[in-house]
PDB file with one MODEL, atoms N, CA, C and O in Angstrom:
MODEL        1
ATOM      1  N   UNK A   1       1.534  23.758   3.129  1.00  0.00           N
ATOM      2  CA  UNK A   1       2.002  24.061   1.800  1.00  0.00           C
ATOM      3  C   UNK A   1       3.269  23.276   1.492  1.00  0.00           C
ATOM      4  O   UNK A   1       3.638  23.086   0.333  1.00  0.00           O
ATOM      5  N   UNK A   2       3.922  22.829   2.548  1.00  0.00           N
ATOM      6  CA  UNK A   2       5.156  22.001   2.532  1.00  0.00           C
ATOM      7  C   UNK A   2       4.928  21.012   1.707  1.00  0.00           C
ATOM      8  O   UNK A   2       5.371  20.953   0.560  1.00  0.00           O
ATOM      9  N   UNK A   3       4.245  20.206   2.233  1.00  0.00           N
ATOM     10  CA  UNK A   3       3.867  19.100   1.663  1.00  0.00           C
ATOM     11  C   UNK A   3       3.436  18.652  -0.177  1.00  0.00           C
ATOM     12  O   UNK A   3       3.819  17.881  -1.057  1.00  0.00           O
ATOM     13  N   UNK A   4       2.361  19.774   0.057  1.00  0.00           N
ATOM     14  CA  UNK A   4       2.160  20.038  -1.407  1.00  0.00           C
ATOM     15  C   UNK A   4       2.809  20.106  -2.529  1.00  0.00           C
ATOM     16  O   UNK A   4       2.572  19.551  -3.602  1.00  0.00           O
ATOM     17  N   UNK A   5       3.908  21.045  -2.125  1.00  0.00           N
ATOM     18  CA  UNK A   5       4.992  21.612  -3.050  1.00  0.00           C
ATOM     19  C   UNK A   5       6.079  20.405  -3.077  1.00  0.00           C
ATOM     20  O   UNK A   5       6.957  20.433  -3.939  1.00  0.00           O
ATOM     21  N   UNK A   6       6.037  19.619  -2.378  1.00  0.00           N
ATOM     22  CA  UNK A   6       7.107  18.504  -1.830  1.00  0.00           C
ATOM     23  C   UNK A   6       6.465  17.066  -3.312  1.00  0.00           C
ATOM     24  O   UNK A   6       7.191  16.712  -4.242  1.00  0.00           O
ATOM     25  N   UNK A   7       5.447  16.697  -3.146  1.00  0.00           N
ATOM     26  CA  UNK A   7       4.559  16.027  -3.412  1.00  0.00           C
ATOM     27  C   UNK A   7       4.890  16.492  -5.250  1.00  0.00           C
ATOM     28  O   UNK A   7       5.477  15.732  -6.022  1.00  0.00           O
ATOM     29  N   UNK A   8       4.427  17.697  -5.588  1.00  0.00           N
ATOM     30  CA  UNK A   8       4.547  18.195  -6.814  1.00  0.00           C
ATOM     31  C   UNK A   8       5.665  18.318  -7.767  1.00  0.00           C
ATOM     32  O   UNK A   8       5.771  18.091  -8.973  1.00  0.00           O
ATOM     33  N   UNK A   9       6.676  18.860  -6.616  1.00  0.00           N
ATOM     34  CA  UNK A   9       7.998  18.687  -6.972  1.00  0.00           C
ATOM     35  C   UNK A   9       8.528  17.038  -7.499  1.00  0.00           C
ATOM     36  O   UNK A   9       9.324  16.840  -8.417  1.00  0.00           O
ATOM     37  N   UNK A  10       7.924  16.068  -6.742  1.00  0.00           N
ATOM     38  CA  UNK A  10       8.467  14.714  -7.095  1.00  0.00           C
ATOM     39  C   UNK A  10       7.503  13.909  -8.154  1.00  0.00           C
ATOM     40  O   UNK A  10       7.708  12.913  -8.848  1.00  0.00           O
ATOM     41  N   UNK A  11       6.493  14.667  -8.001  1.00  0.00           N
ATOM     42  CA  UNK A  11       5.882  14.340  -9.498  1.00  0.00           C
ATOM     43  C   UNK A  11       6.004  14.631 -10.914  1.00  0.00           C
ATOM     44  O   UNK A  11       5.412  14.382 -11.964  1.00  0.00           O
ATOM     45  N   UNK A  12       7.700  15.688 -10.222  1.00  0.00           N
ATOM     46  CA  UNK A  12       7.713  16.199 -11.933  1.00  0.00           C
ATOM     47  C   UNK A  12       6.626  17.307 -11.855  1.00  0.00           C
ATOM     48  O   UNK A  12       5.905  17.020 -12.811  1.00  0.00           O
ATOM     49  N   UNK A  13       6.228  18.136 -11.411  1.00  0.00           N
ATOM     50  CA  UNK A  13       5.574  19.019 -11.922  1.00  0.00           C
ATOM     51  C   UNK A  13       5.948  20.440 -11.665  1.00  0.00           C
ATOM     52  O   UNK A  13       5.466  21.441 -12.195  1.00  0.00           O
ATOM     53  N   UNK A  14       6.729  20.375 -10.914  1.00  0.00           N
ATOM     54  CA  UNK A  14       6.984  21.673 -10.630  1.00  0.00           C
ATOM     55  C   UNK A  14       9.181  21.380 -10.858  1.00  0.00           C
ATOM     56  O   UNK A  14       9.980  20.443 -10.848  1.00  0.00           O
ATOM     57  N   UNK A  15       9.188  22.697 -11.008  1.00  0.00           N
ATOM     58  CA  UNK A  15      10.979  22.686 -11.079  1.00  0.00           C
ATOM     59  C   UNK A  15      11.712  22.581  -9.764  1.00  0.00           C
ATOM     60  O   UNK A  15      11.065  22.583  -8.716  1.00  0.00           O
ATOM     61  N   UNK A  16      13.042  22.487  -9.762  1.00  0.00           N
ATOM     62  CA  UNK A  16      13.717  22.962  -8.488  1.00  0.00           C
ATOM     63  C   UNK A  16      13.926  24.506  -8.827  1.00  0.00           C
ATOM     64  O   UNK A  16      14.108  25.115  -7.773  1.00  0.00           O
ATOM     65  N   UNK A  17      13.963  25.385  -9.990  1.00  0.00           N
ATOM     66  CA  UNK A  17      13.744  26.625  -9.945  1.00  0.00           C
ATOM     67  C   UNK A  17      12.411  26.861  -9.014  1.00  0.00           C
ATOM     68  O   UNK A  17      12.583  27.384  -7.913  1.00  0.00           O
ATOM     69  N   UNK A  18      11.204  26.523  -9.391  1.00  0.00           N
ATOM     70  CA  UNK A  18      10.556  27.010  -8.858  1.00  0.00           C
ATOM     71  C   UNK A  18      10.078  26.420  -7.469  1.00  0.00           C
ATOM     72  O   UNK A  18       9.264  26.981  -6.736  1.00  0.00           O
ATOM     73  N   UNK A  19      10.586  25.424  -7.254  1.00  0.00           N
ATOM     74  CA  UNK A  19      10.816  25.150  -5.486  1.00  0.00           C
ATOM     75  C   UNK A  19      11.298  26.394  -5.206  1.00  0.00           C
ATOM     76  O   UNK A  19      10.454  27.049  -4.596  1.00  0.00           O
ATOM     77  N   UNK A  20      12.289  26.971  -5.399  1.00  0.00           N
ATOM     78  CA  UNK A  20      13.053  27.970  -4.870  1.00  0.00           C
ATOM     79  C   UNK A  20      12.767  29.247  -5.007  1.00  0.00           C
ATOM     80  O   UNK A  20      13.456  30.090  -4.434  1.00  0.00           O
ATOM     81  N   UNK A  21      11.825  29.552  -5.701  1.00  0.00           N
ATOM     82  CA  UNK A  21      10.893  30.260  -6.224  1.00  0.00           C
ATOM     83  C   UNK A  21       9.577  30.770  -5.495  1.00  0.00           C
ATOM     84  O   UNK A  21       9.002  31.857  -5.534  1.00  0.00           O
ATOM     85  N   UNK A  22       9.284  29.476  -4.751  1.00  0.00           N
ATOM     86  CA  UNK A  22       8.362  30.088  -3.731  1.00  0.00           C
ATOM     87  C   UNK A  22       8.923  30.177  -1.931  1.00  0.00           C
ATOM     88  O   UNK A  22       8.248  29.921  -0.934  1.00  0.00           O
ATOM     89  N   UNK A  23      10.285  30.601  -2.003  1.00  0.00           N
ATOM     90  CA  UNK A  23      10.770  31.281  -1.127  1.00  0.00           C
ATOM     91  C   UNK A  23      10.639  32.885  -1.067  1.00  0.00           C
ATOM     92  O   UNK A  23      10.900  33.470  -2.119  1.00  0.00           O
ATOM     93  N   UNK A  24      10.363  33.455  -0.251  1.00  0.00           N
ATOM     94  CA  UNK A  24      10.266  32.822   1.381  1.00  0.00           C
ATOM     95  C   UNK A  24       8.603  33.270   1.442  1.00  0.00           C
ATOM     96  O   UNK A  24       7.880  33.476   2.417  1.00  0.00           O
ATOM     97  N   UNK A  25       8.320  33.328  -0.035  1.00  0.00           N
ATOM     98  CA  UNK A  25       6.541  33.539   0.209  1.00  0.00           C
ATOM     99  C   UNK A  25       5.744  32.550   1.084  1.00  0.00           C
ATOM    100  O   UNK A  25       4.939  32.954   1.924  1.00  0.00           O
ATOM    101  N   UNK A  26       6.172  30.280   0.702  1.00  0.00           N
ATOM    102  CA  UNK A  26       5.442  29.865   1.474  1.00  0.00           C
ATOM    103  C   UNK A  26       6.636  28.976   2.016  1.00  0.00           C
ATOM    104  O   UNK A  26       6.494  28.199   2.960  1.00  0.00           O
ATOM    105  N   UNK A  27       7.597  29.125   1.465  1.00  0.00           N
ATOM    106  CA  UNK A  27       8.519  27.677   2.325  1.00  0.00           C
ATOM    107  C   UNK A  27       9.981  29.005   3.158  1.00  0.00           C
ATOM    108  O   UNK A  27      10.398  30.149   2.978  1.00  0.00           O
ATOM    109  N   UNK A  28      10.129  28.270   3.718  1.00  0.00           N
ATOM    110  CA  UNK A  28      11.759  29.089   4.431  1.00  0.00           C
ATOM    111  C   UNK A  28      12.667  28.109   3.120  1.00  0.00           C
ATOM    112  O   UNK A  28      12.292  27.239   2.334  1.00  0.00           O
ATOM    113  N   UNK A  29      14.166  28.852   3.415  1.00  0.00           N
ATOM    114  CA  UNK A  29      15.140  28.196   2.116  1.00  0.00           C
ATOM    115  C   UNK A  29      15.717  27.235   2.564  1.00  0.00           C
ATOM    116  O   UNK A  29      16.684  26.789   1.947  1.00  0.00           O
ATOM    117  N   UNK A  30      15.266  26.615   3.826  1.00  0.00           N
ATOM    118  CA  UNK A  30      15.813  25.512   4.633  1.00  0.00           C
ATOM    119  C   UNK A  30      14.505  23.983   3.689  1.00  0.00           C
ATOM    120  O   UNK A  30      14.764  23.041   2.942  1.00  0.00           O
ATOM    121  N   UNK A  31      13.200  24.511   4.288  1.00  0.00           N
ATOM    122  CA  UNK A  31      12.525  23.911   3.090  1.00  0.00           C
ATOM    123  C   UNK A  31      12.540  23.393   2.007  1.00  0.00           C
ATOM    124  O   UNK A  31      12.616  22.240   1.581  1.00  0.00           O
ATOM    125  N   UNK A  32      12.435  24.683   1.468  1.00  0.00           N
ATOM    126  CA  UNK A  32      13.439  24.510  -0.294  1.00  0.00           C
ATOM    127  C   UNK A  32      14.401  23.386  -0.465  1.00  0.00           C
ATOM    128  O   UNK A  32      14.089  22.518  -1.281  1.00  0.00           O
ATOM    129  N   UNK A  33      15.628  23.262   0.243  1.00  0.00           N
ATOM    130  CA  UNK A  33      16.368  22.667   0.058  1.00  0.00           C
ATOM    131  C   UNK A  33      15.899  21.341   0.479  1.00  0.00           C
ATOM    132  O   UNK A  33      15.612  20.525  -0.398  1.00  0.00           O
ATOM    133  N   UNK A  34      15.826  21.137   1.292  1.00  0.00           N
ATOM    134  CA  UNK A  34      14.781  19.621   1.737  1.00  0.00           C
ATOM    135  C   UNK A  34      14.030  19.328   0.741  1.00  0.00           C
ATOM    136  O   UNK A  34      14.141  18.198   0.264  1.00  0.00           O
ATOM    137  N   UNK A  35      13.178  20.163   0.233  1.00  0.00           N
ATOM    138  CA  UNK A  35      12.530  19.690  -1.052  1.00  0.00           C
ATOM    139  C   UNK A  35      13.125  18.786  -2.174  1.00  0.00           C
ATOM    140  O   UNK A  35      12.784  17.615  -2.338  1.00  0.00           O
ATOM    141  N   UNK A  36      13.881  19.324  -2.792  1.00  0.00           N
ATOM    142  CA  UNK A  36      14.911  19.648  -3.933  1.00  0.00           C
ATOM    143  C   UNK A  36      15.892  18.133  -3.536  1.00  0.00           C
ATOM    144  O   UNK A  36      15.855  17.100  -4.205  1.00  0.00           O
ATOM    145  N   UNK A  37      16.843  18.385  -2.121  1.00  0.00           N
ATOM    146  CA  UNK A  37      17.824  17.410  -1.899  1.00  0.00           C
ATOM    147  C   UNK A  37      17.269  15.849  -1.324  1.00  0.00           C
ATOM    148  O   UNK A  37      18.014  14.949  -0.935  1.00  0.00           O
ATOM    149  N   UNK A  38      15.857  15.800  -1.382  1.00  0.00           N
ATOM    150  CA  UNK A  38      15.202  14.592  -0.432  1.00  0.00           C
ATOM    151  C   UNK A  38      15.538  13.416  -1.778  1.00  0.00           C
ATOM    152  O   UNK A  38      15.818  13.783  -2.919  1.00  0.00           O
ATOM    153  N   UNK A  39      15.448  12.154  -1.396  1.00  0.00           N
ATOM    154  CA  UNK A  39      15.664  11.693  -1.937  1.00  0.00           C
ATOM    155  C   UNK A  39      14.641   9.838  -1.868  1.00  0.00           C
ATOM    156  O   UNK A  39      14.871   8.858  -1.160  1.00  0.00           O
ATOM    157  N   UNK A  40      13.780  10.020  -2.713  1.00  0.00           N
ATOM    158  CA  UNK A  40      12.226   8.981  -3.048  1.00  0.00           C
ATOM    159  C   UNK A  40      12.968   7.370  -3.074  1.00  0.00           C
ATOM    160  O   UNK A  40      12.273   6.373  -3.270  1.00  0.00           O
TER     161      UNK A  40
ENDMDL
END
């Protein structure tokens, strides 16, 4: 699910609200932040 949400997130499709949003249902907030702070 990492990936996915990672992938989506940098396509613009999803928010960094809702990166953070699907804590701690499928990512830990360590995740999240990796998500959000990675940089393409």
């Amino acid at each position: 699910m990492f990936d996915f949400i990672r992938i989506q997130y940098h396509l613009d499709k999803l928010t960094a609200e809702q990166v953070q949003g699907f804590v701690p249902r499928w990512l830990t907030a360590e995740q999240a932040e990796a998500i959000i702070n990675w940089e393409v």
